[in-house]
C-alpha positions in Angstrom: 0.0 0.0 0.0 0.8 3.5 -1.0 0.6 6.1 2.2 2.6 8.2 0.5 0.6 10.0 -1.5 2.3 13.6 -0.7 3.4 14.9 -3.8 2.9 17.3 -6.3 -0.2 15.2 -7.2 -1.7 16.7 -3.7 -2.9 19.7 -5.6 -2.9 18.6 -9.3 -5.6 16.3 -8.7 -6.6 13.1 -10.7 -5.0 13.1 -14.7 -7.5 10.4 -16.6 -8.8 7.4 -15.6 -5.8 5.2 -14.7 -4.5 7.7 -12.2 -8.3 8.0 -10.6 -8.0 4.3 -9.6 -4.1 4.1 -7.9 -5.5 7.1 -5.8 -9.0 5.1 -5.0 -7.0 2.0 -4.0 -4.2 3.8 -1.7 -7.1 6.1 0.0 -9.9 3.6 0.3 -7.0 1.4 1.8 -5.7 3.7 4.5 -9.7 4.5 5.4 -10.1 0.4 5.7 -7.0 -0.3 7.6 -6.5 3.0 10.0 -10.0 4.3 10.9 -9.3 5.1 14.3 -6.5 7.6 12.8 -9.2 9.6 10.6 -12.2 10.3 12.9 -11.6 14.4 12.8 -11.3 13.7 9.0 -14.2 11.8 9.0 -16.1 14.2 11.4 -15.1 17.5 8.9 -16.4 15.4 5.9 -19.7 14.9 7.6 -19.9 18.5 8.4 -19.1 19.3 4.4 -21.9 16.9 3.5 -24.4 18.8 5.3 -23.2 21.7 4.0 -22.8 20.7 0.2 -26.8 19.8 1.3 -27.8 23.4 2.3 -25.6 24.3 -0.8 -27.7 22.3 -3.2 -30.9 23.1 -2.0 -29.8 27.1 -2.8 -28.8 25.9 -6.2 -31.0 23.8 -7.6 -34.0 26.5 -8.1 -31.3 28.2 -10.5 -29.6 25.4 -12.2 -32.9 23.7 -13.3 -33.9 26.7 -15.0 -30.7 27.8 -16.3 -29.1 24.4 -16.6 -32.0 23.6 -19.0 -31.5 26.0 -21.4 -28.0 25.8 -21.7 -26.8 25.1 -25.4 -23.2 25.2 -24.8 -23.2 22.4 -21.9 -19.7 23.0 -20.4 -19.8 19.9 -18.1 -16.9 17.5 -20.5 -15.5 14.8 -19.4 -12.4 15.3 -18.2 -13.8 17.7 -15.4 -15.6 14.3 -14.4 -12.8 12.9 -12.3 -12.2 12.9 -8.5 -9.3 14.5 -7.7 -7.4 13.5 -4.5 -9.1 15.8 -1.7 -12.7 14.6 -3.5 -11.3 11.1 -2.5 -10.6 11.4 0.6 -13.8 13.4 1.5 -15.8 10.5 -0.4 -14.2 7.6 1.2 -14.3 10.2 4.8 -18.0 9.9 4.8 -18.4 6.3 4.1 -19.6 6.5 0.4 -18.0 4.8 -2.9 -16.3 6.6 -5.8 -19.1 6.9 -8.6 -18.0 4.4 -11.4 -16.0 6.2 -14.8 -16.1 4.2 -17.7 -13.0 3.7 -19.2 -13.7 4.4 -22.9 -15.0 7.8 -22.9 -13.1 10.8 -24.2 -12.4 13.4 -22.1 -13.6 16.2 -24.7 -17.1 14.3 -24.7 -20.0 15.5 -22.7 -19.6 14.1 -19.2 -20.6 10.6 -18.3 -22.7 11.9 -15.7 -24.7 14.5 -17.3 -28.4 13.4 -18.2 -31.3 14.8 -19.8 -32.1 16.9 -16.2 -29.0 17.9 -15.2 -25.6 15.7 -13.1 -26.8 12.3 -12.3 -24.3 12.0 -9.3 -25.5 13.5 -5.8 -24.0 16.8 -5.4 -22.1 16.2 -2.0 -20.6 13.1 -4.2 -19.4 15.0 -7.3 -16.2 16.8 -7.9 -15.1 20.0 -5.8 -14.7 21.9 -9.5 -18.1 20.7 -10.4 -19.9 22.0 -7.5 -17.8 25.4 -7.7 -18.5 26.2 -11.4 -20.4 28.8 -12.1 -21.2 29.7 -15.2 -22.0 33.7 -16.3 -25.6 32.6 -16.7 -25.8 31.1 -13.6 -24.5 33.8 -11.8 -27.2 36.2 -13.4 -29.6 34.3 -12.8 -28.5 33.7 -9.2 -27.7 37.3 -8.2 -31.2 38.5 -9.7 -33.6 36.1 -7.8 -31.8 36.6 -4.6 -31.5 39.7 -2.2 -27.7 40.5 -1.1 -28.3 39.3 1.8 -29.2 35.5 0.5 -26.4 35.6 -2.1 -23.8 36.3 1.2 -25.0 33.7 3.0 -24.4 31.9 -0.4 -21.0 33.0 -0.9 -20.5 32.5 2.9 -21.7 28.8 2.6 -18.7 28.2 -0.2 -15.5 30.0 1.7 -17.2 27.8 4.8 -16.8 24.6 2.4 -14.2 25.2 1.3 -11.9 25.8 4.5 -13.3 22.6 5.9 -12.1 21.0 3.0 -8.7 22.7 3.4 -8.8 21.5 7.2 -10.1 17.6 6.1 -6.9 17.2 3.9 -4.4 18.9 6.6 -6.0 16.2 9.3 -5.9 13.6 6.7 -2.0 14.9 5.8 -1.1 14.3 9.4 -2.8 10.8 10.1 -1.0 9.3 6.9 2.1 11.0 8.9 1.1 9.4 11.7 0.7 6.1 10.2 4.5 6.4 8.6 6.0 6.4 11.4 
């Protein structure tokens, strides 16, 4: 088993299929074999989920209108994959990796994207695919909500993201832990 997964792939996230699976397999193993070493990981991705709840029930008035109409669908492939903080947060709160097929190009339409929008739970996608925003989203986002409501919005995405920050520094020191 790979515990070592502190490189410069920390930040660059998952390239392509093959590399999505090695980071599956070394994470999911570490969750399996030292769970007693993640519980404030596991405890920060529970408090995400919640959150990535509150943040799709703001969003999904908005994306199912706007989403809808888009004719330029900017959801492709490539921005499909996990990359290594969405894998530990997935495997943090118990939940599997949604399954990638192999065989699809990563300039196609995304895997996951059906006739009413992402087919994957929002608090399961990937970090980039909850944090796009397109222009037309935004519009339509900032005009049906008073600035007060898109604050607490914007509030609700620094929140999410510095748990997510904290999750990976927890998880960064329990794979230390586990080294020595």
């Amino acid at each position: 088993m790979h515990i070592f997964l502190f490189t410069d792939k920390m930040t660059g996230g998952c390239k392509g299929y093959d590399s999505l699976k090695g980071y599956q397999k070394d994470i999911g193993d570490v969750f399996r074999q030292h769970k007693d070493c993640y519980v404030k990981v596991r405890n920060l991705a529970a408090l995400i989920a919640k959150d990535m709840e509150n943040l799709g029930t703001f969003l999904q008035p908005h994306t199912a209108i706007v989403c809808h109409e888009c004719v330029s669908v900017c959801c492709i492939n490539r921005h499909s994959y996990h990359a290594l903080d969405d894998i530990v947060y997935i495997y943090a709160i118990g939940e599997e990796i949604p399954l990638h097929k192999s065989a699809i190009e990563d300039s196609e339409p995304c895997q996951f994207l059906g006739k009413r929008g992402c087919t994957i739970s929002r608090s399961l996608r990937p970090y980039r695919c909850n944090w796009y925003f397109c222009s037309s989203l935004l519009a339509h986002i900032t005009a049906h909500n008073s600035h007060r409501h898109y604050r607490l919005f914007i509030n609700l995405l620094q929140e999410i993201t510095e748990k997510r920050q904290k999750m990976m520094e927890e998880y960064a020191s329990g794979v230390k832990d586990i080294a020595r």
